[in-house]
N, C-alpha and C positions, 0 to 999 in steps of 0.2 A: 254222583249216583244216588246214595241215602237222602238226598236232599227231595226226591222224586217221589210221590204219594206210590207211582204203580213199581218203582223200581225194585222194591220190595218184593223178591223171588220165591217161595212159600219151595225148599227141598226135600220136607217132608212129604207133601203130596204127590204120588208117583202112579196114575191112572196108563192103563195099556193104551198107546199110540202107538197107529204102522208109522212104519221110519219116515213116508213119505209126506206125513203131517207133523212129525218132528222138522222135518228138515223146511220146512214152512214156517214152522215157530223159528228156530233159529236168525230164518231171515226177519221175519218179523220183531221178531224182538232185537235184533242188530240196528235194524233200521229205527226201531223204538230209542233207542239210546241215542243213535246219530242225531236224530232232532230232539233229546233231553243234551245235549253235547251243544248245539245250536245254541237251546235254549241258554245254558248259563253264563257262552260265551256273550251273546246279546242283554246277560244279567250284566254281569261286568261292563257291559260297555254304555249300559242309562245307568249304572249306581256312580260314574262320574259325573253323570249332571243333575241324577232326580234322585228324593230321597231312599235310604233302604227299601224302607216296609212302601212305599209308593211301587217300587219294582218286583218287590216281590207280587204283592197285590196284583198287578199285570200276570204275572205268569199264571198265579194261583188263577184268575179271572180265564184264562186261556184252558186250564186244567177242569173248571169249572163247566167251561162251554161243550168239552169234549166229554163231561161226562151227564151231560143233559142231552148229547148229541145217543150217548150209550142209552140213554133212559126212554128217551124218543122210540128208542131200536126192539127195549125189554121191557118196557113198563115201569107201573110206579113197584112192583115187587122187590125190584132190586131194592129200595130202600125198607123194607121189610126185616126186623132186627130185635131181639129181646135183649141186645146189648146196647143201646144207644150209650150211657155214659161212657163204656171204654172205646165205644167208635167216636167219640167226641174228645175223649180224651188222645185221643191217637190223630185225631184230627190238630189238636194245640201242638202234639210234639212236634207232628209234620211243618207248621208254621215256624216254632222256633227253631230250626232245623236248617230249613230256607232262610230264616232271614239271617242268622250267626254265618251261613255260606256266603250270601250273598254280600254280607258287609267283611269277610275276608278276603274275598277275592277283588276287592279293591285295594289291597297291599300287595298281597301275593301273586301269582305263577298261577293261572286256571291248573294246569296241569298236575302241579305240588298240591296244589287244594282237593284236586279231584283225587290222586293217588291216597292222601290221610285220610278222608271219609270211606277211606275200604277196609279204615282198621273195624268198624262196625262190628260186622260181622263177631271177632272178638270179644269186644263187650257183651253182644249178644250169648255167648260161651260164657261167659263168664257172669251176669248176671243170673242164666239160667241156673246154673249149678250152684248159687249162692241163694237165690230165690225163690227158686222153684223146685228146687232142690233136685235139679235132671242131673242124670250118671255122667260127669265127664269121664271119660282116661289118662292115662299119662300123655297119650300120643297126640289128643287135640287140645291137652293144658301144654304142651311142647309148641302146636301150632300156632297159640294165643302167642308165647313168645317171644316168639323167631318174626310174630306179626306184627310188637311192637317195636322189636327191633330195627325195622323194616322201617315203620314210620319213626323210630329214629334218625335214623341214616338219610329219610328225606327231609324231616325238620331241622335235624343239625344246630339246636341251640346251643349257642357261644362260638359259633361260626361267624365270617363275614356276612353271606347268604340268611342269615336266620332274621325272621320278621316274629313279632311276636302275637301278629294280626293270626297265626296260623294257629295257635291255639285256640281259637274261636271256632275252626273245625274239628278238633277235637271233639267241644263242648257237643258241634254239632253231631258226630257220630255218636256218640253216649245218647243223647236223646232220641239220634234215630235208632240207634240198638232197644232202647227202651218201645221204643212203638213197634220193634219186629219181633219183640217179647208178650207182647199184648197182640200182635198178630196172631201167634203160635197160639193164644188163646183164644181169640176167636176164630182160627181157622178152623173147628170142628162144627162151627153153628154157624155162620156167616160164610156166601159165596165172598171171594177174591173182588167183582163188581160191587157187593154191596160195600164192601171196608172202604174201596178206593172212593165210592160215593160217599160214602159220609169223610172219609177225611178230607178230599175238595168241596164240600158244602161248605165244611167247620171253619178249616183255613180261611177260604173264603169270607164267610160272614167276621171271623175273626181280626182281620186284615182291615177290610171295610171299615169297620168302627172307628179306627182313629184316622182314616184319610182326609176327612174333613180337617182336623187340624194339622195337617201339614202337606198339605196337596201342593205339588210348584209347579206352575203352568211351566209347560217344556218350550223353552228358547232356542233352538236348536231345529229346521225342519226336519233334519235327518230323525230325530226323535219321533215324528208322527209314524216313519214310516217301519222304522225297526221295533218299535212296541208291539204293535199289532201282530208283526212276521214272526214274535218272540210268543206271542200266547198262543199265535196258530200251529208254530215249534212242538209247544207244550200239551197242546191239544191232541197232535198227532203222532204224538211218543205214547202220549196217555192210551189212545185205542189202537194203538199196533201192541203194544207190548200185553194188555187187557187180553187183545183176540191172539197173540203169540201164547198165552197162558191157557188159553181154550182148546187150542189145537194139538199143542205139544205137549209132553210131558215137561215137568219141572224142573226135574234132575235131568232132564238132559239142555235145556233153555238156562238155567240158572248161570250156568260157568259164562256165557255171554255179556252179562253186566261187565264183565272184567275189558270191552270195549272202550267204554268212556274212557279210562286212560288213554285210550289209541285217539279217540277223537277230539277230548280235552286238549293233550298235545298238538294237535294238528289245528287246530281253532288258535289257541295260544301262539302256535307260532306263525301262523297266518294273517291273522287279527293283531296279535301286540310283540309279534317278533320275538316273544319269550320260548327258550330251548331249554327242555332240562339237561343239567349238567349230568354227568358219569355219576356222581353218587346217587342224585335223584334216579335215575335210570336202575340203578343196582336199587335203591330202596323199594321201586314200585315193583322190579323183579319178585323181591322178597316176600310183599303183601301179595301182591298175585297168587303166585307159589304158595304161601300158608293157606290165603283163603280156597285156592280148589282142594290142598289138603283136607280143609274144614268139611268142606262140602262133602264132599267122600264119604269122611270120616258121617255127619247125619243119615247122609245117603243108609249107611250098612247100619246106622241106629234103626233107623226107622225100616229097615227091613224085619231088623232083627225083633223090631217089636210088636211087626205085622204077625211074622212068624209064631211069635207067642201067643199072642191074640187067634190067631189059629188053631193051635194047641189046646189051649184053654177049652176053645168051642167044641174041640173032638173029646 
């Protein structure tokens, strides 16, 4: 999921929708993840014959197309921004993000990979409160936890099961926590379209630059025809989940991302016969569980600090 420019949920932002446009987003944004769920199983499946950043490249180029597709729709305004550096900067994390996923899940379990990029979230907690110096509590420094314990139980290192490729998702959820920290910051001056555009430009152009030196023509037909189906994947996770954000509230769409587990499993065991075992099952429980705790727990921040801000005004 982290691995996704638009998967990034903003639960701060809590706009009045009737139920009947939430329950629109919901599907949209479910269906938004099922084809990001497509998308990384069809990662994994050209990072065995073509290089990393060669594949990622494709996806990013697919996220790219869909959000010229959005530009087409609104103009060049969307790209309208007095913060270019940290939408460029959140554009690199995005990239290294992608590529540490996509070269993990050539060891590992789509499934185990997708479940540790949920510890995110966490980091996100816990950078904020050391950084930025936001109010945690006992009860969501409890949920950080219980969160990593969680991706404990699914990594299991000094186990049989344990690869040490998975730490490279780790790496990856730290840098995408850091770009949902830079979100939080330009979420009061930048629309949700403009960020998601400039971090598929950045990616993009970023990716590009070294393909010339390491491009491998695809030996494989089946390769002509799964790239293309993988950026169209990517394209169309990108503007379901975009217009799932427009329609619905955030706090009620956000608890959704917690799909991709359901669909990374089902991919994984479709595609490469991989089943998580009882512990993996019990650990993505666990990350689950902490992270809607998490959510909740911003949910009633950001109420709380609407509410103030009210106050103030009277």
């Amino acid at each position: 999921m982290p691995i996704h420019p638009a998967s990034s949920v903003p639960v701060s932002h809590v706009p009045s929708r009737p139920a009947a446009d939430n329950m629109r987003g919901i599907i949209l944004i479910t269906l938004g993840f099922f084809f990001f769920g497509a998308t990384d199983a069809m990662a994994k499946l050209l990072a065995e014959q073509l290089p990393v950043l060669q594949v990622v490249w494709g996806r990013q180029l697919g996220l790219f197309l869909g959000v010229m597709a959005m530009l087409s729709m609104r103009g060049r305004t969307v790209l309208r921004t007095r913060h270019a550096p940290l939408q460029m900067l959140r554009g690199a994390l995005a990239t290294t993000s992608a590529c540490l996923f996509v070269l993990c899940v050539g060891y590992v379990p789509l499934a185990d990979a997708t479940a540790v990029t949920f510890i995110a979230p966490f980091f996100v907690t816990a950078i904020g409160a050391i950084f930025l110096r936001e109010p945690v509590g006992l009860r969501r420094w409890a949920a950080v936890a219980v969160g990593f314990v969680g991706m404990l139980i699914v990594i299991r290192p000094g186990m049989g099961t344990f690869h040490p490729a998975i730490f490279l998702v780790v790496v990856a959820a730290m840098a995408f926590a850091t770009r949902q920290v830079l979100s939080r910051m330009l979420s009061g001056e930048d629309s949700i379209a403009t960020t998601v555009a400039y971090t598929s430009i950045t990616s993009t152009v970023l990716l590009t630059l070294p393909l010339p030196f390491l491009w491998q023509m695809p030996q494989q037909p089946w390769i002509w025809m799964v790239a293309p189906l993988m950026a169209l994947c990517a394209a169309s996770g990108e503007i379901l989940i975009i217009r799932a954000l427009d329609v619905a509230q955030a706090v009620v769409v956000a608890p959704m991302q917690y799909s991709m587990i359901l669909w990374s499993t089902a991919y994984g065991f479709f595609l490469f016969s991989d089943l998580p075992d009882g512990w993996t099952l019990l650990g993505c429980v666990i990350i689950v569980a902490s992270g809607l705790y998490t959510l909740g727990r911003e949910r009633i921040a950001a109420r709380r600090a609407r509410d103030a801000a009210r106050a103030e005004e009277i």
